[in-house]
MDAnalysis code that builds the backbone (N, CA, C; Angstrom):
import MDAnalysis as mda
import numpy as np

u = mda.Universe.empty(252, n_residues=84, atom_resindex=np.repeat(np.arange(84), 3), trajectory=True)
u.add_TopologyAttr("name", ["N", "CA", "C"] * 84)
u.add_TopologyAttr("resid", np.arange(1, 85))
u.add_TopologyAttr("resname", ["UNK", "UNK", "UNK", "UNK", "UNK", "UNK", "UNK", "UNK", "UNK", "UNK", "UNK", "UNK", "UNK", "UNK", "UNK", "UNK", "UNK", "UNK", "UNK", "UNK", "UNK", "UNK", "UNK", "UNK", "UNK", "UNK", "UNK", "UNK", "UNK", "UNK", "UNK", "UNK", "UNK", "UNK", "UNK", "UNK", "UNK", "UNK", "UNK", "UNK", "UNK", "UNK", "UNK", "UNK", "UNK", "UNK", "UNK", "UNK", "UNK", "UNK", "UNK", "UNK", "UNK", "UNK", "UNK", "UNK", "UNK", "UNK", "UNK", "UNK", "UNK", "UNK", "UNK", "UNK", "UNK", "UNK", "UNK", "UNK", "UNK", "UNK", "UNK", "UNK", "UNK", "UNK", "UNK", "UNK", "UNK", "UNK", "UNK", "UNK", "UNK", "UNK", "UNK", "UNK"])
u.atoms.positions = np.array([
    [0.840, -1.189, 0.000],
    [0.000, 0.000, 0.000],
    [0.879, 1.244, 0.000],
    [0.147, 2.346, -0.491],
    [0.881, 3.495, -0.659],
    [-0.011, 4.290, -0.649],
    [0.725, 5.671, 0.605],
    [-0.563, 6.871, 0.787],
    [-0.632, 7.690, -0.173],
    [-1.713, 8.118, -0.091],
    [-1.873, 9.234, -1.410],
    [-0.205, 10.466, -1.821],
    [-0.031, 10.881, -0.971],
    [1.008, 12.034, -1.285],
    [1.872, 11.517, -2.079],
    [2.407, 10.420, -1.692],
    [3.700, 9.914, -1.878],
    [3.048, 8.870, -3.168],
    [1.688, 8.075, -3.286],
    [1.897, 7.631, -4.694],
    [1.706, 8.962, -5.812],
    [0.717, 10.081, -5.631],
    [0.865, 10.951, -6.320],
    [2.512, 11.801, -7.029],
    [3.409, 11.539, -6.027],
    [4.397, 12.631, -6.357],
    [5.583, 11.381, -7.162],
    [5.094, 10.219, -6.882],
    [5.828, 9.712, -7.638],
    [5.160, 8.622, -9.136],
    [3.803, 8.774, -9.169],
    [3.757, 8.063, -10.454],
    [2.996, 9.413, -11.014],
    [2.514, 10.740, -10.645],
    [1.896, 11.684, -11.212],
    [2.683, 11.748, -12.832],
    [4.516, 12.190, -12.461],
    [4.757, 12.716, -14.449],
    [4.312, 11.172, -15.010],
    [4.089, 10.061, -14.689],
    [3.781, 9.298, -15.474],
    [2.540, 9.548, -16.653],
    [1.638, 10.767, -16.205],
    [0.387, 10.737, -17.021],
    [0.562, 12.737, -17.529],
    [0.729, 12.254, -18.777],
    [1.182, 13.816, -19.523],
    [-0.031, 14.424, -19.390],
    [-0.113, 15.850, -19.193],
    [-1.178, 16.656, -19.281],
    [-1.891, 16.466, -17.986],
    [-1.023, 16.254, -16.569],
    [-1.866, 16.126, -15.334],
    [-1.262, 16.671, -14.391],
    [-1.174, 17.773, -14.542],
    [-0.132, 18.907, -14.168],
    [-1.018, 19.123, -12.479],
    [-0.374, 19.890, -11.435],
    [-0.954, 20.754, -10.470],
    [-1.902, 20.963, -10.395],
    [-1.831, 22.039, -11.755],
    [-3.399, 22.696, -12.193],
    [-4.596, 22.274, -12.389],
    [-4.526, 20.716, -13.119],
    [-5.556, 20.003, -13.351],
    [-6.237, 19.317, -12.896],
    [-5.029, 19.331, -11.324],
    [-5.858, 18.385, -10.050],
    [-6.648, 18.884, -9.805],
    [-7.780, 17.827, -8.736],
    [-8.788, 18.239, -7.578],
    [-8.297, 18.675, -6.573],
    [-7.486, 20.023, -6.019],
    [-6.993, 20.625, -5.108],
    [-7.875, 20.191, -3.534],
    [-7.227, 19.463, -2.504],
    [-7.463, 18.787, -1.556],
    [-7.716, 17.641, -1.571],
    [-8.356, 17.314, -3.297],
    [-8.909, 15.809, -2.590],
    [-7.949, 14.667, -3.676],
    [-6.924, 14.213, -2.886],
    [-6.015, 13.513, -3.413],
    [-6.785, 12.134, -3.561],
    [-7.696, 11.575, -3.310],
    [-8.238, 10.349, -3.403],
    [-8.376, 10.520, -5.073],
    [-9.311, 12.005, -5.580],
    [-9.548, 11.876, -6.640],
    [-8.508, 11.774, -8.051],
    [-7.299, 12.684, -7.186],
    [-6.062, 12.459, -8.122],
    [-5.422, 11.152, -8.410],
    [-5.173, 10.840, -7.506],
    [-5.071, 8.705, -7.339],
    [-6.057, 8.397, -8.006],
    [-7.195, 8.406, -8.328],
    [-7.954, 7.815, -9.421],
    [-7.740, 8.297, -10.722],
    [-7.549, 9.807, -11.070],
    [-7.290, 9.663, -12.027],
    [-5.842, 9.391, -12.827],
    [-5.103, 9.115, -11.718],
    [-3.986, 8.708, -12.580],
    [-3.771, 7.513, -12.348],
    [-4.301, 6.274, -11.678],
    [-4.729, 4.922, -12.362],
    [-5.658, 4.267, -13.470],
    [-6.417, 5.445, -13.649],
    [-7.455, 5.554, -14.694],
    [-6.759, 5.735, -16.371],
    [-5.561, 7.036, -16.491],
    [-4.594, 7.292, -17.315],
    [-3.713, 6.375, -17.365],
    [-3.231, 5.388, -16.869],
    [-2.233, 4.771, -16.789],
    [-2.791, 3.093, -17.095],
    [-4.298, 2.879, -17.423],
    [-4.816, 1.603, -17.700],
    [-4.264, 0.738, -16.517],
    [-4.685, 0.958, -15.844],
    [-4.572, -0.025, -14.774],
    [-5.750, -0.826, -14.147],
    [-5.898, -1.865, -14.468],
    [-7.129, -2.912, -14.338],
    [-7.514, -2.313, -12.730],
    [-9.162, -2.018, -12.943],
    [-9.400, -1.782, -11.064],
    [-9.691, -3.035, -10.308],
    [-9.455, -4.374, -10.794],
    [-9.461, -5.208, -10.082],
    [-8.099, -5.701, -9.355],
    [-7.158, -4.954, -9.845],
    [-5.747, -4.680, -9.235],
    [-5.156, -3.890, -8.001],
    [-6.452, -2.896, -7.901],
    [-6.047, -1.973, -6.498],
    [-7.220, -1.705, -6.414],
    [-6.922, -1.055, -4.361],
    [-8.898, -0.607, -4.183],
    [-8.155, 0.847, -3.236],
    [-9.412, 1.599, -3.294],
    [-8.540, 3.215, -2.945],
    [-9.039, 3.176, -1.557],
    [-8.879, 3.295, -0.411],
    [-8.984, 3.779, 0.797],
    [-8.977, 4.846, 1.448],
    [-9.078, 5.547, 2.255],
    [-9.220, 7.114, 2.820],
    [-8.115, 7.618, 2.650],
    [-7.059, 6.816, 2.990],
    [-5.818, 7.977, 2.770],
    [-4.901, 6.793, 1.816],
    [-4.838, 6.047, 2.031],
    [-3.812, 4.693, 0.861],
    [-4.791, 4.052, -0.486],
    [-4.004, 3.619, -1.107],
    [-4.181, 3.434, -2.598],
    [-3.415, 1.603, -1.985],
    [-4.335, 0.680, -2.481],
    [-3.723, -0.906, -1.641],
    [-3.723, -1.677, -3.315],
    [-2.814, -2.012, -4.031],
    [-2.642, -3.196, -4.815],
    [-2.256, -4.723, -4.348],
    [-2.626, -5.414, -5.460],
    [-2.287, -6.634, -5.654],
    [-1.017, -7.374, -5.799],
    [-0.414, -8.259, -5.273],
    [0.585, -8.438, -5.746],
    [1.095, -8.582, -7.195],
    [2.533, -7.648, -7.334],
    [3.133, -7.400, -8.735],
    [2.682, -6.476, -9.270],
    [1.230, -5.569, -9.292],
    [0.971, -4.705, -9.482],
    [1.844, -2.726, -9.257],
    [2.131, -3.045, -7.995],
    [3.048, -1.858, -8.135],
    [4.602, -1.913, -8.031],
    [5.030, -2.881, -8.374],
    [6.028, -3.391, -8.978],
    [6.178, -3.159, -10.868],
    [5.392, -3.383, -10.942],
    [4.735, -3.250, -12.565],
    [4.681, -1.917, -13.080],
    [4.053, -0.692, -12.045],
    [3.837, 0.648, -12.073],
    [5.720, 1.272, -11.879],
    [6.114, 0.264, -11.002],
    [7.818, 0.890, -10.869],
    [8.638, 0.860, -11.897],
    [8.665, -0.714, -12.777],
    [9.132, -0.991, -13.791],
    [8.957, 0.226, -15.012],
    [7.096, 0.561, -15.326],
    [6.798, 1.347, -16.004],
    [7.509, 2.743, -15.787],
    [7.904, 3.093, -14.790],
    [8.242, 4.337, -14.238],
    [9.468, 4.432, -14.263],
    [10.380, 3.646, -14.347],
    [11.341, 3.657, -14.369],
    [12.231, 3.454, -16.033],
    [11.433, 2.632, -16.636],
    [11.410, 2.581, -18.720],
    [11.204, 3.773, -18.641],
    [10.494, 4.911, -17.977],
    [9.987, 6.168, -18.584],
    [11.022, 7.355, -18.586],
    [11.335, 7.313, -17.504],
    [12.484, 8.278, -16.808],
    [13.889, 7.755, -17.334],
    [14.505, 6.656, -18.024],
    [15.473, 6.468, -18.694],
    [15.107, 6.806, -19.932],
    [14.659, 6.655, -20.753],
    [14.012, 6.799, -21.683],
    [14.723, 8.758, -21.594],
    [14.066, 9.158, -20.945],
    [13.665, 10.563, -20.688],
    [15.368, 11.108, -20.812],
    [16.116, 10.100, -19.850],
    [17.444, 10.844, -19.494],
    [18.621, 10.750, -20.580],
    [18.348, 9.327, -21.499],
    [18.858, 9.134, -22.676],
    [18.954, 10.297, -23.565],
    [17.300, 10.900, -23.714],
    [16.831, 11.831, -24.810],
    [18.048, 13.470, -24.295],
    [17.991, 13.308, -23.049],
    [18.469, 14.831, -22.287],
    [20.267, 14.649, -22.876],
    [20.680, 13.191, -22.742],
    [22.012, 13.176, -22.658],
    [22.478, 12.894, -24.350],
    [21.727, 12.285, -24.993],
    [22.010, 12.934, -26.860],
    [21.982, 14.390, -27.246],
    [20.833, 15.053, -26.326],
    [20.803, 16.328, -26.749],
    [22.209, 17.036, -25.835],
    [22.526, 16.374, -25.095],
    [23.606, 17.215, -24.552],
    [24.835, 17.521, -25.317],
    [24.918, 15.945, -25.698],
    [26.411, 15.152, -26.993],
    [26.504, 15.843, -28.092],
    [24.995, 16.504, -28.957],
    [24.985, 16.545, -29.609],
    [24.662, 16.432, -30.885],
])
């Protein structure tokens, strides 16, 4: 399980166009939904709770993997453009 703040601040850049601005300001339950919602994540895989977000096993393991292809991906692109 993982509380809202902390799954928000770390799978949020996963979903482009879901900036600050576009959140539901206070109600992080709703932001946790919508960025399992953006990210196709079967809801028979996690259930949302008052303050934690609870998956299945391998499930957010799966979200880390994804998150982590993303952000290399990302640092590759930064370090060609650096080279050249």
């Amino acid at each position: 399980s993982m509380i809202f703040t902390d799954f928000i601040s770390k799978f949020e850049p996963l979903v482009p166009g879901l900036s600050k601005g576009s959140r539901v300001e206070g109600d992080e339950k709703v932001t946790v939904s919508l960025i399992l919602d953006n990210l196709d994540i079967d809801k028979l895989n996690y259930r949302i709770g008052d303050t934690r977000v609870f998956f299945r096993p391998g499930c957010l393991a799966q979200l880390d993997m994804n998150r982590d292809e993303k952000f290399t991906g990302i640092v590759e692109q930064f370090q060609a453009m650096c080279r050249g």
